[in-house]
C-alpha positions in Angstrom: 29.7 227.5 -5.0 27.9 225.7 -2.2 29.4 221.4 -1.9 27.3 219.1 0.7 28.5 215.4 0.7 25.3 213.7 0.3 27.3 210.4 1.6 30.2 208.9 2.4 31.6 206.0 4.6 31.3 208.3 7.9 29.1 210.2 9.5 28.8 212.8 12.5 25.2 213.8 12.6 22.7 211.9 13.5 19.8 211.1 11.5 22.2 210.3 8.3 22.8 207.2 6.8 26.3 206.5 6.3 27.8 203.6 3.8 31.1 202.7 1.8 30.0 204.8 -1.0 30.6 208.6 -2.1 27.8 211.3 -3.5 28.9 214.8 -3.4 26.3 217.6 -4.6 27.3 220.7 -5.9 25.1 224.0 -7.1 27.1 226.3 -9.1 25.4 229.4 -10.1 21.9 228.4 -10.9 22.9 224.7 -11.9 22.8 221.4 -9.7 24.9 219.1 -9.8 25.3 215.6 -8.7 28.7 213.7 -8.4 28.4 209.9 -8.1 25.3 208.5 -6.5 26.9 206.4 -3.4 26.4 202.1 -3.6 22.8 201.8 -2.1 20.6 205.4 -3.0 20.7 206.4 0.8 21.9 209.5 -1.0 18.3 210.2 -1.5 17.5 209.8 2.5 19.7 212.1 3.1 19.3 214.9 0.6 16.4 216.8 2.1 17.4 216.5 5.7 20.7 218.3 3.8 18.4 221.0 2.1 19.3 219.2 -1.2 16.4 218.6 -3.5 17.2 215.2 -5.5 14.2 216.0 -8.3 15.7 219.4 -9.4 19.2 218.3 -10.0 20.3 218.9 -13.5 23.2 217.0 -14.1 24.5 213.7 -12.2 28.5 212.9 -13.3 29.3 209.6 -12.7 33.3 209.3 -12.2 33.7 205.3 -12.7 31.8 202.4 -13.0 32.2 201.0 -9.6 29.1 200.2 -7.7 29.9 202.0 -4.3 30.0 205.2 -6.9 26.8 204.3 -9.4 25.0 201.7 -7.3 22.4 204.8 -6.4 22.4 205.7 -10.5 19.0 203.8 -10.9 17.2 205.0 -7.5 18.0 208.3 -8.9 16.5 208.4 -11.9 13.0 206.9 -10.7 13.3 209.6 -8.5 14.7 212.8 -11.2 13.4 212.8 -14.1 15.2 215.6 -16.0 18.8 215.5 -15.1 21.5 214.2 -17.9 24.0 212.0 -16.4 27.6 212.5 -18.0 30.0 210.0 -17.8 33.1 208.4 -19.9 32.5 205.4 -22.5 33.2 202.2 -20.6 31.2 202.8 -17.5 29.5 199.7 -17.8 32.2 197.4 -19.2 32.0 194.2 -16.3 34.4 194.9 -13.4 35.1 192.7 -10.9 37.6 192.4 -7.7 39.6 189.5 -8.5 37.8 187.2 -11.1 35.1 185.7 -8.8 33.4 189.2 -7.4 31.0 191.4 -9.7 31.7 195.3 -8.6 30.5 197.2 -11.5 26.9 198.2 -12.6 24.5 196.6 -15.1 23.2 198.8 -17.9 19.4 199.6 -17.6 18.5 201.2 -21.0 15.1 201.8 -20.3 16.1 203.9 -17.5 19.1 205.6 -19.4 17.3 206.2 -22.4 17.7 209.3 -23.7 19.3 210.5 -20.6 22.6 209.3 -20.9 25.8 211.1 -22.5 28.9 210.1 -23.3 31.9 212.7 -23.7 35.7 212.1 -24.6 36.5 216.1 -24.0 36.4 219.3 -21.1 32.8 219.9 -20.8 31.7 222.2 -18.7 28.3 221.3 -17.6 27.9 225.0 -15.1 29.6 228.4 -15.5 33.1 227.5 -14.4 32.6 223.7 -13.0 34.0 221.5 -15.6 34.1 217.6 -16.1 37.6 216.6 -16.9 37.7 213.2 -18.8 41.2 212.9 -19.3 43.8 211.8 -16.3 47.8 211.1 -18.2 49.7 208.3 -15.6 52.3 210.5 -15.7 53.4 208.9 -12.4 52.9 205.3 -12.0 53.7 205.1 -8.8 50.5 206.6 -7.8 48.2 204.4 -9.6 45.5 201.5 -7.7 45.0 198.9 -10.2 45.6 196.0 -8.1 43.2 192.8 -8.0 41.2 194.6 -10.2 39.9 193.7 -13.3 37.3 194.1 -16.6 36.1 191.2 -18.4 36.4 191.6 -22.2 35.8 188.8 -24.6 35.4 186.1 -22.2 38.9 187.7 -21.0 39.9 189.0 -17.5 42.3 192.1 -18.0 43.5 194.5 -15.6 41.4 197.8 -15.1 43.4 200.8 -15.9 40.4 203.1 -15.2 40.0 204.1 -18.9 36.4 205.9 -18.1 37.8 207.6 -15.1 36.8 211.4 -14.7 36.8 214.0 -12.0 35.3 217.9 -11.7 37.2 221.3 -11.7 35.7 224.6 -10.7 37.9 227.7 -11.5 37.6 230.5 -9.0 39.1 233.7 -8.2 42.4 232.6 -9.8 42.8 229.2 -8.4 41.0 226.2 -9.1 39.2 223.4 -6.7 39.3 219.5 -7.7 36.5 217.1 -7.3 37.8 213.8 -7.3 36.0 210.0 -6.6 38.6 207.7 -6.0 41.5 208.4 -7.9 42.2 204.6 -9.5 44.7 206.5 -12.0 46.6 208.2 -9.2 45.8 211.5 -6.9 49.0 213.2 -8.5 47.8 212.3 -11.8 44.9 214.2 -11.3 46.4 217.4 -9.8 49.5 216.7 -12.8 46.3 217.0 -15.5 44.4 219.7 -13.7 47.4 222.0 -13.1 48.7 221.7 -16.6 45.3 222.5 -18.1 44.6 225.5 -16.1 47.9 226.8 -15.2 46.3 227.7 -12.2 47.5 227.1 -8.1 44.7 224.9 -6.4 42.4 225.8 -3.2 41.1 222.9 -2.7 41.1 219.1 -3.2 38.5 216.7 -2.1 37.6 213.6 -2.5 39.3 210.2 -2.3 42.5 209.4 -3.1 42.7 205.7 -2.3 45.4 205.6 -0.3 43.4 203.0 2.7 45.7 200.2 1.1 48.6 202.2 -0.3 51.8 200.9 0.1 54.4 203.2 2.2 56.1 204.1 -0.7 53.0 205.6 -2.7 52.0 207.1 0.6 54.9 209.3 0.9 55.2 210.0 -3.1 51.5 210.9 -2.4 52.8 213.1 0.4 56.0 214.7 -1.2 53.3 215.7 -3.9 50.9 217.5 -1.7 53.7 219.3 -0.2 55.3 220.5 -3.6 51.5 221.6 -4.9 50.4 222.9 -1.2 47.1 223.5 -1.8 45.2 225.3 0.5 42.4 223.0 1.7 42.6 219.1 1.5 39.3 217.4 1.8 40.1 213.8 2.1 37.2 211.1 1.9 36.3 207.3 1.2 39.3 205.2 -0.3 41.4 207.3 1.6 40.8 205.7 4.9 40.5 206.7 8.2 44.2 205.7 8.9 45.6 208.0 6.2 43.8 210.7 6.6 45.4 210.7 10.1 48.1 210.2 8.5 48.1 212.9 6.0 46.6 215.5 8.9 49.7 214.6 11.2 52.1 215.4 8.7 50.2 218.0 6.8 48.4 219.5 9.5 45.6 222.6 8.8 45.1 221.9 5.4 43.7 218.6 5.7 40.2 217.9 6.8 37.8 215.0 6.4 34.9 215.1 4.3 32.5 213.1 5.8 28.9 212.5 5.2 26.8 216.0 6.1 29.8 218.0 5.4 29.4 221.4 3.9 31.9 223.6 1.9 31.6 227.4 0.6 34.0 228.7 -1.9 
């Protein structure tokens, strides 16, 4: 399986566009794959200077319904005109920072028509790369609800991150998580990935929005990594430049940043 980050909030190469957004590509077998289409569509600028070619992508995942993740949704299907696009009912339920600030999506049917899918179970959408739609808080300490809100009814109520999803890809008897932002907690994640297929992990990547973490969720984030010692730790986006220094100073080899441009084999 071949990963390129089509964009992220940092960038080493010239010629990219950087933003606060995340859009990670992955071709599995003979199946493309899309995960999360940044805030603007400078995905798309990107993409064929990064051998990626946006019209033959079969499937776009969206993770949540935060604009720096599905802000690019729209540019991308003007541009692809076949992929489905899999995501978790909700997506489009209003979200806001605080209860002044609009940071979710609006829901263009004509554009979604037909194309859209919502699922509630595994589904794998390649041979072994799987969409997992359901993330347990079996630690609450790892969770990043704060300030954040959907608007229900006329009502503002906290966002617990209901349509939240993330990817697994099973390989050689160890499996590799594909994560957005991790509102419902990083653990959480590797706690419901772990238990469904009782398998170690090589790799994690993806952010695990730790940027505004307390201390004390940074080190139960930490004690956690260390228990499951994974053998590659990708960190990007929410995770913040600070943590990931962070994280590599106390974690050391394992931890790399996965930056705009970036490209992984497994």
């Amino acid at each position: 399986m071949k990963i390129v980050t089509l964009i992220e909030n940092l960038v080493k190469t010239g010629g990219l566009y950087a933003e606060h957004g995340l859009a990670i590509y992955l071709e599995a077998g003979n199946r493309k794959i899309l995960f999360d289409t940044g805030q603007t569509g400078a995905f798309i600028y990107n993409a064929p200077k990064l051998k990626v070619d946006v019209e033959d992508i079969d499937v776009l995942v969206l993770s949540h319904g935060h604009y720096d993740h599905c802000g690019g949704l729209y540019a991308f299907l003007e541009k692809n005109r076949k992929a489905r696009v899999y995501a978790k009912q909700g997506l489009f339920t209003p979200k806001y920072h605080g209860q002044y600030r609009f940071i979710g999506i609006p829901e263009r049917e004509d554009l979604l028509r037909d194309r859209l899918f919502y699922i509630d179970s595994v589904t794998e959408i390649a041979d072994d790369v799987y969409i997992m739609p359901e993330i347990k808080i079996l630690n609450s300490e790892d969770t990043h609800f704060e300030n954040l809100f959907i608007k229900q009814d006329g009502r503002f109520i906290q966002d617990q991150f209901a349509e939240e999803l993330y990817l697994v890809a099973p390989h050689q008897g160890m499996i590799n998580i594909i994560t957005a932002c991790s509102h419902r907690g990083i653990t959480n994640i590797g706690e419901a990935a772990t238990n469904y297929f009782d398998l170690p992990v090589n790799l994690i990547l993806g952010g695990s929005h730790s940027q505004d973490c307390t201390p004390e969720q940074y080190r139960f984030q930490l004690d956690y990594f260390r228990r499951l010692n994974p053998k590659l730790l990708g960190v990007s986006h929410c995770t913040g430049v600070e943590k990931y220094a962070d994280l590599k100073r106390d974690l050391g080899s394992m931890v790399f940043y996965n930056y705009t441009g970036n490209f992984i084999e497994i």
